[in-house]
C-alpha positions in Angstrom: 75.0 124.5 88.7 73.3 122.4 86.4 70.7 119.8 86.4 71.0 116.9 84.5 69.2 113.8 84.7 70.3 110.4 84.2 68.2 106.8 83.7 69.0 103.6 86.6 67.6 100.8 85.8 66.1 99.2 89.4 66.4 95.6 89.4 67.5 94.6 86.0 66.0 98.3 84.3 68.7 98.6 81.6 70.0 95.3 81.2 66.3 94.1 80.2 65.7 97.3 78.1 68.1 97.0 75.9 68.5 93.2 75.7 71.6 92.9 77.9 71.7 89.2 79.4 69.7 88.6 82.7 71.6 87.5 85.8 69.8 85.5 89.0 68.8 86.0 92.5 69.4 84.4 95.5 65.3 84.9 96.5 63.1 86.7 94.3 63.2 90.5 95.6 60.0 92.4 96.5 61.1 96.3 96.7 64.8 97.6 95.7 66.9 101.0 96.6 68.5 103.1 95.1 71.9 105.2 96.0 74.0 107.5 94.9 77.3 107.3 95.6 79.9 109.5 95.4 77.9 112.5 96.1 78.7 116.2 96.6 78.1 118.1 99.7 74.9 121.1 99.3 74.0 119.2 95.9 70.8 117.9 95.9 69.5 114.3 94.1 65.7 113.7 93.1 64.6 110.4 91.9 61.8 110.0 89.7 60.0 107.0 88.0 59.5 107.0 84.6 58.3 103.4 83.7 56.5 100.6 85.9 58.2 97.1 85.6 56.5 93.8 85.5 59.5 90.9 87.4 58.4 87.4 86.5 60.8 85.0 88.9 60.7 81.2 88.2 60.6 79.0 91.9 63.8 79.2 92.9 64.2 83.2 92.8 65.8 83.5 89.4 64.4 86.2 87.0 62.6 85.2 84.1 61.5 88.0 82.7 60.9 91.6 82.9 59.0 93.8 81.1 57.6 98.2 81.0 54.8 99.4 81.0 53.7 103.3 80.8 52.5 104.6 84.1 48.8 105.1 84.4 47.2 108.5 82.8 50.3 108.1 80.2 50.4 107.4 76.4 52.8 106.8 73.7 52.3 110.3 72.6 54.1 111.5 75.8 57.6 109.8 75.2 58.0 112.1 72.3 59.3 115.4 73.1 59.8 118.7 70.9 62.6 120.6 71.4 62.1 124.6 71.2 63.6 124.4 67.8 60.0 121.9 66.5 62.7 118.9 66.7 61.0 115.9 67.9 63.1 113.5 69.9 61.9 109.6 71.3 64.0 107.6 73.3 61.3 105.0 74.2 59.1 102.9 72.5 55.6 100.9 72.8 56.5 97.7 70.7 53.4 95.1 69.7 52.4 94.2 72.8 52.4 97.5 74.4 55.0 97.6 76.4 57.9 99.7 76.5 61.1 99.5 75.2 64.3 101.6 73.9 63.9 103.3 70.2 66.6 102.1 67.8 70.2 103.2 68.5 69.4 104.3 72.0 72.2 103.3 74.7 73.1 103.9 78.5 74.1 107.3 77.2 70.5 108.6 76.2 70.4 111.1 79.7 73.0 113.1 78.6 71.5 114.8 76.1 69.9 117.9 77.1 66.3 117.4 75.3 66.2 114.3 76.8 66.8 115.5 80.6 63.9 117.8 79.9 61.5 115.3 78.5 62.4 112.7 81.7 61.8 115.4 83.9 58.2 116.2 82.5 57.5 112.6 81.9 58.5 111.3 85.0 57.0 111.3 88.7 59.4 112.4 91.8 59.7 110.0 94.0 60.0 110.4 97.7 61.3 114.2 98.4 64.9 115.5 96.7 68.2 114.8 99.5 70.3 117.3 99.7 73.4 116.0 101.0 74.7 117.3 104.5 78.5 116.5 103.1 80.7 114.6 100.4 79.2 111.0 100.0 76.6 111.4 102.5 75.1 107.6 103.4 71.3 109.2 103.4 71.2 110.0 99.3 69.0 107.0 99.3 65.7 106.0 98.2 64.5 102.6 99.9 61.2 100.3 99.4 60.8 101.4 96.0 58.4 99.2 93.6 59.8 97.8 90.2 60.4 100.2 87.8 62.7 102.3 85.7 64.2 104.9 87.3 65.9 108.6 86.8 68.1 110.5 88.9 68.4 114.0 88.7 71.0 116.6 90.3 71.9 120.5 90.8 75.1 119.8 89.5 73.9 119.0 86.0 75.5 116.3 85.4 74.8 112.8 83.7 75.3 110.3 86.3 76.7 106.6 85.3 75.5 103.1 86.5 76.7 100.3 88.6 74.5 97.5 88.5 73.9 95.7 91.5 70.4 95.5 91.3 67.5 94.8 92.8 69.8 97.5 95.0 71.2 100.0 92.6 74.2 102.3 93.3 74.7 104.9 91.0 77.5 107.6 91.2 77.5 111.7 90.4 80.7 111.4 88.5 81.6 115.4 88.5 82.1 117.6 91.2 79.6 120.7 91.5 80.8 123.6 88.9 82.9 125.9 89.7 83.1 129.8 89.7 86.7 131.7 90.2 87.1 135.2 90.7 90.7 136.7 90.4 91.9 140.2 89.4 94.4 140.4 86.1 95.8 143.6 86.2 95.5 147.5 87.4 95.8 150.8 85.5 96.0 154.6 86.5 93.6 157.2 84.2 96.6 157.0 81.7 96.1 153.6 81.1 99.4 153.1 82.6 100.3 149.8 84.5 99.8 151.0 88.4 99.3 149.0 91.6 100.1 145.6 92.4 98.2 141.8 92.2 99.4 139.3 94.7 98.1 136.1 96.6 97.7 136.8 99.6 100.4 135.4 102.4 99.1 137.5 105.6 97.6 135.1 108.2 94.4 136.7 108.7 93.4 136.4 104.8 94.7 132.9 104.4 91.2 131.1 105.1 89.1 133.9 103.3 87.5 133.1 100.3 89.7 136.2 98.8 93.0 134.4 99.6 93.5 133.0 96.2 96.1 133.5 93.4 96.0 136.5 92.3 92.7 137.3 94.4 93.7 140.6 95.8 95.3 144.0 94.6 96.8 147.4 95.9 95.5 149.7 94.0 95.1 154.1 94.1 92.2 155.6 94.2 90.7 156.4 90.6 92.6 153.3 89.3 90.7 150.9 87.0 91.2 147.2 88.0 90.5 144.4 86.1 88.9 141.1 86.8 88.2 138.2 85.6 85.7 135.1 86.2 85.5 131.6 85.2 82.4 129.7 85.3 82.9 125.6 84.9 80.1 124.3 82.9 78.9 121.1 82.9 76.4 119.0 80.8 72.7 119.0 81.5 73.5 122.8 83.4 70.3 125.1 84.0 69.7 128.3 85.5 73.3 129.6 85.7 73.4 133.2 86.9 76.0 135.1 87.7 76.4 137.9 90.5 78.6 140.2 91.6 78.6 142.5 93.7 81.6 145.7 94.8 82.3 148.0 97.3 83.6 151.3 96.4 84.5 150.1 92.9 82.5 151.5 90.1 81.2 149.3 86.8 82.4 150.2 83.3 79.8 148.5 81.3 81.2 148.5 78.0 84.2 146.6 79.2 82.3 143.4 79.9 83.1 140.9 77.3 81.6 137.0 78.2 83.3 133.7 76.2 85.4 137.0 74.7 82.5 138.6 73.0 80.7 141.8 74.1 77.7 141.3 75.9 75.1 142.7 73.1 73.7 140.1 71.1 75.8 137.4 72.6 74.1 133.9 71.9 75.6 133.1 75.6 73.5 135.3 77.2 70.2 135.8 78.1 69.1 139.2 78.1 65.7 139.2 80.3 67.8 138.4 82.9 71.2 140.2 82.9 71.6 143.6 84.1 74.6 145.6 83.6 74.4 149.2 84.1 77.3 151.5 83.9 79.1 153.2 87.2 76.9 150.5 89.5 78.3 148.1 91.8 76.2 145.4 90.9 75.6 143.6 88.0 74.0 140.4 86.9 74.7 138.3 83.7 72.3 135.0 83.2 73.3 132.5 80.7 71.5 131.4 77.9 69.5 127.9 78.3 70.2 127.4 74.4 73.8 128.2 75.6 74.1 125.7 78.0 72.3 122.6 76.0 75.0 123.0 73.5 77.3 121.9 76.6 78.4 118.0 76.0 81.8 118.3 78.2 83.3 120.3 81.0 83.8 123.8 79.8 85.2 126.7 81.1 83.8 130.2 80.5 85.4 133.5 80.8 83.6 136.4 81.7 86.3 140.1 82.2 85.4 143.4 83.3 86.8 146.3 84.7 85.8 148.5 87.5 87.2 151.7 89.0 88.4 152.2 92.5 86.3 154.5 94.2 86.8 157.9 95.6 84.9 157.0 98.8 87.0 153.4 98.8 88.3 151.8 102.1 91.8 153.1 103.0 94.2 150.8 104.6 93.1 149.0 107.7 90.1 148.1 105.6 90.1 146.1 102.2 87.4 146.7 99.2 85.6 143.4 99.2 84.1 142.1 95.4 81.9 139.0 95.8 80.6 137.0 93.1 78.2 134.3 93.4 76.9 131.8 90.8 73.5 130.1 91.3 72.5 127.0 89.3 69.8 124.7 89.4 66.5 124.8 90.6 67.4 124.7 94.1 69.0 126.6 93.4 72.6 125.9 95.2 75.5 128.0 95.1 79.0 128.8 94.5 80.8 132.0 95.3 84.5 133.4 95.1 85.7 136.8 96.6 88.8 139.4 95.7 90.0 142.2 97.4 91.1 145.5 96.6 93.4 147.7 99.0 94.8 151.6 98.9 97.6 152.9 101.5 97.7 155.9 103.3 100.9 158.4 104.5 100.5 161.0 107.6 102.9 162.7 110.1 104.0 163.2 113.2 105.5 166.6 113.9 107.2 166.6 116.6 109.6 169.8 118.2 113.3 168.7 118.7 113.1 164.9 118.9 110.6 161.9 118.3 109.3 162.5 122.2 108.8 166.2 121.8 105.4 168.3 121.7 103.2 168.0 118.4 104.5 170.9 115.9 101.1 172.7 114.1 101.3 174.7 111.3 103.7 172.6 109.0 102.7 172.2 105.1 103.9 169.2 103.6 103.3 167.9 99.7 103.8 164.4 98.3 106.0 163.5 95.7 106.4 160.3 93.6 109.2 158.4 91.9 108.4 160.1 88.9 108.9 163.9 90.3 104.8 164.5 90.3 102.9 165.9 93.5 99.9 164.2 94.7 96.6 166.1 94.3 93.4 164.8 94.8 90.6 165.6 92.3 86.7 164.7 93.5 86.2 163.2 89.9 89.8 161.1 88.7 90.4 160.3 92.1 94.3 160.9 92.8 96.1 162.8 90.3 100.1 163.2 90.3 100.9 167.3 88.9 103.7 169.7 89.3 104.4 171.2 92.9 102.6 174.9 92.1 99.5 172.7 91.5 99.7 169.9 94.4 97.7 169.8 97.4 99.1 171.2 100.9 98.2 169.2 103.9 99.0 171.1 107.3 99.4 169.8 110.4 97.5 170.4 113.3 97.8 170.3 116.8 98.4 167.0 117.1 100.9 167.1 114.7 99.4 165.4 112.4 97.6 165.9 108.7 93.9 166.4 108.7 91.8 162.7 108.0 94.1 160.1 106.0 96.2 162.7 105.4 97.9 161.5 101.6 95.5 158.5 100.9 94.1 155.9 97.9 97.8 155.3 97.3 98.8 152.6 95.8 102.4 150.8 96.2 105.5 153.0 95.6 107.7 154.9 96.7 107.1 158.6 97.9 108.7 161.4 99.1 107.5 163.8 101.6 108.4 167.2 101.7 108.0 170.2 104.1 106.7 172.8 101.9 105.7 175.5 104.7 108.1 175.9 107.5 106.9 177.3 111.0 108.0 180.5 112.5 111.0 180.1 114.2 112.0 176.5 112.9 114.7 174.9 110.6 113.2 172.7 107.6 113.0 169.4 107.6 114.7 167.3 105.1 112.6 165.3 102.8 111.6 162.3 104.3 111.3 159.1 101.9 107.8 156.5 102.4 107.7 153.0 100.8 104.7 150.7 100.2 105.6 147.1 99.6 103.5 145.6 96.9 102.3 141.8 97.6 101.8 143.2 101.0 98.2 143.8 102.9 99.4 144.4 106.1 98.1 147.7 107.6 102.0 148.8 108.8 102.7 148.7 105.0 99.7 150.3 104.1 98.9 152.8 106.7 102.2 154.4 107.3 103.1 157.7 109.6 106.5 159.4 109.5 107.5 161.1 112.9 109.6 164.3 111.4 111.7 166.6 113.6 111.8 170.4 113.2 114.3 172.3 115.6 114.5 175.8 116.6 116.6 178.3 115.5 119.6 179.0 113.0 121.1 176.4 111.4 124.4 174.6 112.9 127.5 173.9 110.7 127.5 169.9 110.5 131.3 168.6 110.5 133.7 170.1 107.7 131.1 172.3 106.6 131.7 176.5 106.3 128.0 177.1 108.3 128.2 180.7 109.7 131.5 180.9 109.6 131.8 182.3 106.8 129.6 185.6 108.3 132.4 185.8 111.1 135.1 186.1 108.8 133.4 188.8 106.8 132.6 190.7 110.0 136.4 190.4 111.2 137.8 191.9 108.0 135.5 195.0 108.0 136.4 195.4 111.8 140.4 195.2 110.5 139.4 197.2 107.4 138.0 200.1 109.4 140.7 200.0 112.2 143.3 200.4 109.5 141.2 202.8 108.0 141.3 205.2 111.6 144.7 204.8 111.9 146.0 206.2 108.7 143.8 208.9 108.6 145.5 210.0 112.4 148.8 209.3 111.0 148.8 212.0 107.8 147.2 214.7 110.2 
């Protein structure tokens, strides 16, 4: 995440630098180590000399003296450095005698700024090869047999890294944890710009240990819906090279939306334009911060980055989520940190059966889909799933299995809907409507791919208790039989 560099002083380094009292030895020493410790798993440490030392120990081991000098092929030119603003900056010295010491004002805190990172780095010599720790406070970040001199440790997470001293062995410690990138989604909307869908955590087992399982990390969303996302990028002093990727499936990018530290991308001091690419309707984009961005840094900070990003009409349905991964580089490893959300749609089909739940598949049924607000589903190749009125809805039919063609009414997201038989077989009673309901906060494929087994039954319709039915038709056919018996009668009687 960021590389930052900071100064140990093996064997007495700092103390004798800057004038701090001296302290004695047992025997006089004739290498030192050094090791860093806490340190972060994937991060990686590189030690470099700046300075060669000169120990002067009296008989019994105790230090006399100590003294710098600049390493061979290097002048006092070379411990000034020029920022990219003309600024010069000079932390060391040559004093009479020519040998090295720290410039007026300077303390233990000189590595953190970000000019002088960059001037150690160029001035100094790597020693050994960088370690990359195999896990958290791994014992082999440590550089043995090392001859006197002043020393610098840099590391991929950027950031300055204090002093213990315990020299001629020196421990020093990377006192923040690698930065940090979080990916979570903050809202959905239909084509209205209506509030649509649902954001949740995700509580079903299988997502718990997926890098998409955090708050707010997943959504149910319909097709044509534009979700919203938004990413946080901890920054930490001494950072370099942070780049930011992210990649969709089946959602498309709406580049003007981006907006990074709240500003829109154009002309935004934060960000580096030869290497951010945002391009509208892709599934990809890239957004590279700003070195001058990141030298301002002084203390963690966290920065925002939103977007938005419309669901796909060739999305996942149901049994499969819609995966967005981002991924922030840093360094010059580089290393790596990555967060994922999710994205879902549901899906409603039938099961028409003849008579009861076990009977033979019914073909030939229409069926529309309403929702809570009254509107029939139709899907439209551009918006994606539009809600009309019932002259202008889409007609599924069943086929011989019963069933709707494909995903039947899919890129749903949660609600509640109504389906209703809108074309009734030959020779069949019509169903009654038939209500569907998909939980939000829910991922589970029985909530989002549901089927609704629906009966049709032969024949006329059957009174149902206390109702008139066909009785009604009987009566009426009695009273004309009466009606034209009396009728016959009379007309015998007055001939």
């Amino acid at each position: 995440m960021k590389k930052a560099k900071t100064f140990v002083a093996l064997l007495v380094a700092v103390a004798a630098i800057l004038g701090i009292s001296s302290f004695t030895l047992a025997a006089a020493p004739t290498s030192g180590s050094v090791t860093v410790n806490p340190n972060y798993k994937s991060e990686t440490y590189t030690l470099y000399k700046l300075f060669d030392a000169k120990m002067d120990y009296k008989d019994d081991g105790t230090l006399q003296a100590v003294t710098y000098q600049l390493p061979s092929g290097k002048t006092a030119a070379d411990l000034i450095y020029t920022d990219g603003e003309g600024t010069a900056h000079q932390w060391f010295k040559l004093n009479d005698n020519g040998n090295v010491e720290a410039n007026t004002g300077v303390t233990t805190d000189w590595a953190k700024d970000a000019n002088a990172i960059k001037w150690a780095k160029s001035f100094g010599s790597a020693v050994g090869s960088p370690i990359q720790a195999a896990s958290n406070n791994d014992a082999n970040v440590k550089w043995t047999g090392l001859a006197w001199g002043y020393y610098f440790v840099s590391t991929t997470t950027g950031s300055f890294i204090g002093i213990d001293t315990d020299n001629p062995d020196v421990t020093i410690q990377d006192k923040n944890s690698p930065p940090d990138l979080d990916k979570s989604i903050t809202g959905v909307k239909d084509s209205t710009g209506t509030d649509s869908g649902s954001v949740f955590t995700a509580t079903e087992t299988s997502e718990t240990t997926d890098t998409g399982a955090g708050t707010n990390e997943q959504a149910i969303a319909q097709i044509g819906d534009t979700v919203s996302y938004k990413l946080t990028v901890t920054i930490h002093p001494g950072g370099e090279n942070y780049v930011i990727k992210d990649t969709l499936t089946n959602l498309k990018i709406i580049a003007s939306s981006f907006k990074v530290g709240g500003e829109a991308v154009a002309s935004n001091s934060k960000v580096d334009a030869s290497g951010t690419t945002i391009t509208d309707k892709s599934s990809e984009f890239t957004i590279k911060l700003a070195q001058s961005y990141l030298d301002t840094i002084t203390a963690e900070t966290k920065l925002v980055i939103t977007y938005d990003a419309v669901l796909d009409k060739d999305a996942a349905v149901a049994d499969e989520a819609n995966p967005n991964t981002a991924v922030l580089t840093y360094g010059t490893s580089p290393n790596k940190s990555e967060d994922k959300a999710k994205v879902w749609t549901a899906k409603v089909n039938v099961e028409k059966k003849i008579d009861s739940e076990t009977g033979d598949p019914l073909a030939g049924a229409g069926f529309k889909l309403k929702n809570s607000a009254g509107k029939f589903y139709k899907f439209d190749a551009a918006a994606g799933v539009t809600w009309v009125a019932e002259d202008q809805a889409d007609e599924f039919f069943t086929g011989d299995d019963g069933s709707l063609p494909g995903n039947g009414f899919y890129g749903l997201a949660n609600g509640t809907y109504t389906l209703v038989e809108t074309t009734v077989p030959d020779g069949y009673n019509k169903m009654e409507d038939t209500t569907v309901t998909i939980s939000d906060a829910n991922a589970a494929e029985a909530n989002l791919a549901q089927t609704k087994k629906v009966i049709n039954k032969k024949g006329s319709l059957l009174p149902s208790t206390g109702g008139i039915g066909t009785t009604i038709f009987y009566i009426i056919g009695a009273i004309l039989v009466i009606g034209a018996g009396i009728l016959l009668v009379t007309r015998r009687r007055m001939r």
